[in-house]
N, C-alpha and C positions, 0 to 999 in steps of 0.2 A: 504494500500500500504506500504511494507515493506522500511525502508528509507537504503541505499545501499552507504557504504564506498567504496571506490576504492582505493586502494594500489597496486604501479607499483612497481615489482622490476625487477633484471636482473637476470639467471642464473647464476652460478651452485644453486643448490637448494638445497641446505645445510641450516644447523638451523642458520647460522651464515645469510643465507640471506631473510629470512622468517623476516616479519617485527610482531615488540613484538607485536601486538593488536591480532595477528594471533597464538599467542602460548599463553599455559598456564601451570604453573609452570616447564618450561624451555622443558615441549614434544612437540610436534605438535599437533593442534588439526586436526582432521582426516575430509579432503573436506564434505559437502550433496552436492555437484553436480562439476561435472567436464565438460570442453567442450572446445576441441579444435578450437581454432577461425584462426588459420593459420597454412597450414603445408607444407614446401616444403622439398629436400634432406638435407640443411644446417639450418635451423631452425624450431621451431613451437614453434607456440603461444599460452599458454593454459589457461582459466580463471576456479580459482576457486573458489567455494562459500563456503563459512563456516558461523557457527550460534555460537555466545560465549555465556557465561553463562545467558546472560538475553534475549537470543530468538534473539538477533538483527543478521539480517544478514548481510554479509562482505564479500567483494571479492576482487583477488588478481589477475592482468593478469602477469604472468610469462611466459619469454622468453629462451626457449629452443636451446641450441646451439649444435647440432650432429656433434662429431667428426668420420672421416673418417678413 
């Protein structure tokens, strides 16, 4: 059983709000799986999962604000 970080952060989704455990040497590391857990016209809620350099996995639920 894979042991599973959670890191919340808020929109915009910029490098400045990607938290460090989630990047490496200052890029993004690129989601293994994506999945939106809420969507309505004014937000959505999307959890990512990514794997860092020692296999462990890590996820990030990120909130999406659509402007009209």
């Amino acid at each position: 059983m894979l042991n599973v970080e959670t890191v919340r952060k808020i929109s915009p989704t910029s490098m400045e709000s990607i938290h460090p455990s989630l990047r490496r040497n200052s890029s993004t590391i690129k989601p293994v799986k994506e999945e939106v857990l809420y969507s309505s016209k004014s937000l959505q809620l999307t959890e990512y999962t990514f794997e860092d350099e020692n296999g462990k996995a890590k996820s990030a639920e990120v909130i999406h604000k659509r402007y009209m």
